[in-house]
C-alpha positions as a Markdown table, in Angstrom:
| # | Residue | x | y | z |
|---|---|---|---|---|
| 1 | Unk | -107.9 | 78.0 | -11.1 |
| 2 | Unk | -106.9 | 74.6 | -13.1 |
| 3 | Unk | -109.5 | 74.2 | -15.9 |
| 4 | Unk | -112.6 | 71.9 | -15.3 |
| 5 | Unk | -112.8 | 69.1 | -17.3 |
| 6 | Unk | -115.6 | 67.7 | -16.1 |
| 7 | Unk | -117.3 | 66.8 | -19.4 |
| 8 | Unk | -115.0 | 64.4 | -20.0 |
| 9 | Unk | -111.8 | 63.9 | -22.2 |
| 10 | Unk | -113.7 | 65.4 | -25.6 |
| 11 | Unk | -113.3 | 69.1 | -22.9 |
| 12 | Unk | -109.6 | 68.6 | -23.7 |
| 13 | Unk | -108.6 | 66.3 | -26.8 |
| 14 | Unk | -112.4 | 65.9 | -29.2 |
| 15 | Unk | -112.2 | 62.3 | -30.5 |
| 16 | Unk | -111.4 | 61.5 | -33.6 |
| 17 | Unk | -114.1 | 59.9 | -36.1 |
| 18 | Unk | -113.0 | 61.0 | -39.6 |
| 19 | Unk | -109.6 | 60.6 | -40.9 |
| 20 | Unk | -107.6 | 63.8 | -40.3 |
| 21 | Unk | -104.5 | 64.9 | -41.7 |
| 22 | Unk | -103.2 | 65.3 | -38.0 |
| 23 | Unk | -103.5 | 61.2 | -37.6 |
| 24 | Unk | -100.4 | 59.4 | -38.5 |
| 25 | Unk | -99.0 | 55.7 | -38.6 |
| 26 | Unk | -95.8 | 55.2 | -36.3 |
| 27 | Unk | -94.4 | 52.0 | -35.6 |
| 28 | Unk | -96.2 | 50.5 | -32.3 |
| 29 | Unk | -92.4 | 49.7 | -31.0 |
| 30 | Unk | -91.7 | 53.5 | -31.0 |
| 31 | Unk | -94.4 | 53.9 | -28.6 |
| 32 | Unk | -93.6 | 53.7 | -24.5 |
| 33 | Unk | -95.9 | 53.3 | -22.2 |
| 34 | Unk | -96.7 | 56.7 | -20.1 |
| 35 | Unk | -95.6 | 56.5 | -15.8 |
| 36 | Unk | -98.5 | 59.1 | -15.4 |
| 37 | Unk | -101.0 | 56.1 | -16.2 |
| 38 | Unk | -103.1 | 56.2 | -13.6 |
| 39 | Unk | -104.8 | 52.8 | -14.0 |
| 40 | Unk | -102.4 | 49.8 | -12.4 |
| 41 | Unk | -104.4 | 46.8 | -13.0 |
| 42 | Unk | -105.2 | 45.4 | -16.5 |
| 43 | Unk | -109.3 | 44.5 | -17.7 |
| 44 | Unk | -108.4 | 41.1 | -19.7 |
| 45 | Unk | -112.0 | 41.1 | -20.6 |
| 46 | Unk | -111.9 | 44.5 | -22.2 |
| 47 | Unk | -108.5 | 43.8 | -23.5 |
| 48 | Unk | -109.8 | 40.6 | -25.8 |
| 49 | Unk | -112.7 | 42.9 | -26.7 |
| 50 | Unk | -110.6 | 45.3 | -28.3 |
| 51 | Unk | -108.6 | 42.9 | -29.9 |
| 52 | Unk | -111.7 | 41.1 | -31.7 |
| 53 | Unk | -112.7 | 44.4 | -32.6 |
| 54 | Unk | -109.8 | 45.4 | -33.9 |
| 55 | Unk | -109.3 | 42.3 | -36.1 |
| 56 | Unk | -113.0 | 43.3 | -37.4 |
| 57 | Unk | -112.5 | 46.8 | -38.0 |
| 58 | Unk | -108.9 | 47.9 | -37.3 |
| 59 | Unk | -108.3 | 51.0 | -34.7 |
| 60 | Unk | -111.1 | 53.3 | -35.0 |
| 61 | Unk | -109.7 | 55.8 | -32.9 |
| 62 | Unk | -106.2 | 56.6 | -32.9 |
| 63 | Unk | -103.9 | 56.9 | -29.9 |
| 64 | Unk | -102.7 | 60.3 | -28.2 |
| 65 | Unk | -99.2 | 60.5 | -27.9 |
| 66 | Unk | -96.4 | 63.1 | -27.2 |
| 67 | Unk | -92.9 | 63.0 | -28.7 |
| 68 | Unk | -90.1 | 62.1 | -26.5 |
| 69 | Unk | -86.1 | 62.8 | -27.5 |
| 70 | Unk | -86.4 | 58.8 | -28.7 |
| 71 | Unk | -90.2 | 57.5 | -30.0 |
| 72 | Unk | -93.4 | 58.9 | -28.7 |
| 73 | Unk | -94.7 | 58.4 | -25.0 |
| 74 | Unk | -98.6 | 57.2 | -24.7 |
| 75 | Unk | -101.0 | 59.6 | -23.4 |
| 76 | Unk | -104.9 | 57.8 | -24.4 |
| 77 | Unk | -105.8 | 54.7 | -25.5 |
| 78 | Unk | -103.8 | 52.5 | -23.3 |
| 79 | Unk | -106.1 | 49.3 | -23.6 |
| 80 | Unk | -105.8 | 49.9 | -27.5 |
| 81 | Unk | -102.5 | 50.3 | -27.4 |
| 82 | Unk | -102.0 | 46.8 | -25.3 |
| 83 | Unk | -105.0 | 45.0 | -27.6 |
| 84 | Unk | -102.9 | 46.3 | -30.8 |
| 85 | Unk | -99.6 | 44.6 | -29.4 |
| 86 | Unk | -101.2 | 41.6 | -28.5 |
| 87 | Unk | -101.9 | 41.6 | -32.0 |
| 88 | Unk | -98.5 | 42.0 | -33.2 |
| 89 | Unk | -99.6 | 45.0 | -35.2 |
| 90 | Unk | -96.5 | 46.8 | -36.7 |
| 91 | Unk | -98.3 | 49.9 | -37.0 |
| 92 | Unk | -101.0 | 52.2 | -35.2 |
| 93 | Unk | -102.6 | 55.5 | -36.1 |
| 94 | Unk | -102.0 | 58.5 | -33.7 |
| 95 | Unk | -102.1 | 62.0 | -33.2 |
| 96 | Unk | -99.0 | 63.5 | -31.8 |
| 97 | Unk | -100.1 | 66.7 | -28.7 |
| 98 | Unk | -97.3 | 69.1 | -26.9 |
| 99 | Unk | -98.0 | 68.5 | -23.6 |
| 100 | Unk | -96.4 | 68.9 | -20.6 |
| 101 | Unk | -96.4 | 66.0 | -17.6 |
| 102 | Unk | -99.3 | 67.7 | -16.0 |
| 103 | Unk | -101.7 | 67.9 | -18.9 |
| 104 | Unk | -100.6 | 64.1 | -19.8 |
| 105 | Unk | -101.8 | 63.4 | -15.6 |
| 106 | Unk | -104.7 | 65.2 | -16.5 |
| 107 | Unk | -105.6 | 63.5 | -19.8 |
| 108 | Unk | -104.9 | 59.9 | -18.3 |
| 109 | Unk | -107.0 | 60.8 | -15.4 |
| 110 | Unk | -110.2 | 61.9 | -17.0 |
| 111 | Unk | -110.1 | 59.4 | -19.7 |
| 112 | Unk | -110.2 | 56.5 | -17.1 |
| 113 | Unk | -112.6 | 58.0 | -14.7 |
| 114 | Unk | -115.1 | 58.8 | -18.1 |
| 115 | Unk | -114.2 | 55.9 | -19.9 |
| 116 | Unk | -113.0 | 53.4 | -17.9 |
| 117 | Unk | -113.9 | 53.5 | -14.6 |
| 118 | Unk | -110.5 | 53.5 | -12.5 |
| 119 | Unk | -111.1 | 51.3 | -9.0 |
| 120 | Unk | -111.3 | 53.8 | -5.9 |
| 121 | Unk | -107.5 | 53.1 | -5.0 |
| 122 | Unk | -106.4 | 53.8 | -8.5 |
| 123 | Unk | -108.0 | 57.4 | -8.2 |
| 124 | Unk | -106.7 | 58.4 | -4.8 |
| 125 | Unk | -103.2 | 57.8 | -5.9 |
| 126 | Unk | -104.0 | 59.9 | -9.0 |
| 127 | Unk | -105.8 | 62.7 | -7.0 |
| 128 | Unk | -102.1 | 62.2 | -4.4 |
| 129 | Unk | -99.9 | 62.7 | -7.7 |
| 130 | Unk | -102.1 | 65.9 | -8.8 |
| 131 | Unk | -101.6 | 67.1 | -5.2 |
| 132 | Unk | -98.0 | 66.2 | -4.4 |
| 133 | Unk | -96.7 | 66.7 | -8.0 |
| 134 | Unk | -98.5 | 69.5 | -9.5 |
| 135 | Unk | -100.0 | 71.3 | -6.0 |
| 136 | Unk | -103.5 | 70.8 | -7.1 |
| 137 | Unk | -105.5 | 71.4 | -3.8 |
| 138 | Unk | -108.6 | 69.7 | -3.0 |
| 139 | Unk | -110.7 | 72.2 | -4.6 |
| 140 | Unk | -108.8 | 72.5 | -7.5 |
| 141 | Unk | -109.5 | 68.3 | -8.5 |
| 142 | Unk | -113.2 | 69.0 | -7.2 |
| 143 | Unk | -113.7 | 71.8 | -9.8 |
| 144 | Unk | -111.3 | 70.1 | -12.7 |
| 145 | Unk | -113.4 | 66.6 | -12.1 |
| 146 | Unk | -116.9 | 67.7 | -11.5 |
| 147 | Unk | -116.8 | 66.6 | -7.8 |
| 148 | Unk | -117.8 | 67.5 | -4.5 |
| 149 | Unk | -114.7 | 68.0 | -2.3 |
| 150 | Unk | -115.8 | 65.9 | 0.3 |
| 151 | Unk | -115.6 | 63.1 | -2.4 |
| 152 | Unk | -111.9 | 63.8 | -3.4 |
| 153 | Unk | -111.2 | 63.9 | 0.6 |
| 154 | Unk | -113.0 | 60.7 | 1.5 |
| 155 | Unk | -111.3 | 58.6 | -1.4 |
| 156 | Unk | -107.6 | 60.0 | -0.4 |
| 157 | Unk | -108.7 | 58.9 | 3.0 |
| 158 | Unk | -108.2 | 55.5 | 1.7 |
| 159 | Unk | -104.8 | 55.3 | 1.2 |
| 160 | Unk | -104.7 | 55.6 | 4.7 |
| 161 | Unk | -105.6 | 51.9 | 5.4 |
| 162 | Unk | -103.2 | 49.1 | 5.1 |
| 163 | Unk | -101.9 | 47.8 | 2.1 |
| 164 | Unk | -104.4 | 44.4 | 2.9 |
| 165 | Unk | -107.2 | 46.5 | 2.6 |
| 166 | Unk | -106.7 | 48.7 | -0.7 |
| 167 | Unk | -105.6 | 45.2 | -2.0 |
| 168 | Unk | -109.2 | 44.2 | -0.9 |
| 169 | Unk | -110.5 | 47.2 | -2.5 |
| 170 | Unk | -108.8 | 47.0 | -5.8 |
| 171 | Unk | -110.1 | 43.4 | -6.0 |
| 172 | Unk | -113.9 | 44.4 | -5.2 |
| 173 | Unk | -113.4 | 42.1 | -2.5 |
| 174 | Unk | -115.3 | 44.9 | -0.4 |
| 175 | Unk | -117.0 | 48.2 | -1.5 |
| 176 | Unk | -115.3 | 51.8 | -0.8 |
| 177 | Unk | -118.2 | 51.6 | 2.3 |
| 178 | Unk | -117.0 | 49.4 | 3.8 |
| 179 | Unk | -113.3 | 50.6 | 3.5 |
| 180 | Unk | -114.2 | 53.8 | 4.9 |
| 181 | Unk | -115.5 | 52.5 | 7.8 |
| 182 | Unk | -113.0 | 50.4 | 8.5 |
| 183 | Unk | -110.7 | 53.6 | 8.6 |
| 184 | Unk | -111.4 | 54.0 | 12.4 |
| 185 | Unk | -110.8 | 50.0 | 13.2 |
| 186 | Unk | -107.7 | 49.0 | 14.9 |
| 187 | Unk | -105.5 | 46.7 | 12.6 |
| 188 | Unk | -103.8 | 44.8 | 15.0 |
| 189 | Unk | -103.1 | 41.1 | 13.9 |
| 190 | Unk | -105.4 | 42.1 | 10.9 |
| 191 | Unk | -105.7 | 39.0 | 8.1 |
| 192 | Unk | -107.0 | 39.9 | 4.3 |
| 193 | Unk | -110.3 | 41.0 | 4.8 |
| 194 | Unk | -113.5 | 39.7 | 2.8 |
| 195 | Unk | -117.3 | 40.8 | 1.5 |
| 196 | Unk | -118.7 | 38.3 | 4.5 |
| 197 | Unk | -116.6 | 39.4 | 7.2 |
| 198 | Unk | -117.6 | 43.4 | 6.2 |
């Protein structure tokens, strides 16, 4: 049985509010981006929140990352990470982990669905990679999330629909509802869907 992580990140890495000798400054151009990031589209609004912030108080909470045979690989705090860039900061705080590529899913995974709030497409690919990468069953991401497994099942259900659709989906152009219903519709000659035509 995978372990349940349901309370949220803190269940797996506590946060960080004191200075700690674990936290360290690397250079921001050592750090890569991680491919097990589950979230695909960027929140500009949060983005130049962070950034103001930032200029205000500097990073609060430093970065999770894991060391790679050159630099470090990103594990949590992508948006601070980005913010920080924008910035042209030459520096970042950080706490290095040893983890391996299914703890990093894991981490990216709760911290967006706690933190961030991943769109519904975002999360069924992540629940497809836990599944098809690291043979997670459906009861296995219902108990490590917190979540019925009829929930897991009906959001992988969406990937189903075509690429139109999730696009729609991804844009809150239409609510998981209405995608899910339009799982038994026939997409013949189908144009980009919208809230008024749902």
């Amino acid at each position: 049985m995978k372990r349940k992580l349901g309370k949220g990140l803190q269940a797996l890495i506590p946060e960080i509010k004191t200075p700690s000798k674990e936290v360290q400054k690397v250079k921001i151009e050592e750090i890569k981006p991680s491919p097990y990031q589950p979230r695909l589209k960027t929140d500009e609004k949060r983005i130049l929140e962070l950034m103001n912030s930032i200029r205000e108080k500097g990073i609060l909470q430093p970065l999770i990352v894991r060391k790679k045979e050159t630099g470090f690989e990103l594990v949590a705090g992508h948006r601070r990470y980005e913010a920080a860039k924008r910035l042209n900061l030459k520096e970042v705080p950080v706490i290095t982990k040893e983890l391996t590529d299914k703890e990093v899913l894991e981490i990216s995974l709760i911290e967006n669905l706690h933190r961030e709030n991943l769109n519904p497409i975002e999360e069924a690919k992540a629940f497809k990679r836990l599944i098809e990468e690291f043979n997670y069953t459906l009861e296995d991401i219902a108990h490590f999330l917190s979540k019925d497994k009829s929930t897991i099942s009906n959001t992988l259900r969406l990937l189903k629909l075509p690429s139109i659709i999730q696009k729609s989906l991804e844009e809150n152009k239409i609510t998981p509802g209405h995608a899910r219903a339009l799982l038994s519709v026939s997409y013949t000659h189908l144009t980009l869907p919208t809230t008024e035509r749902v």
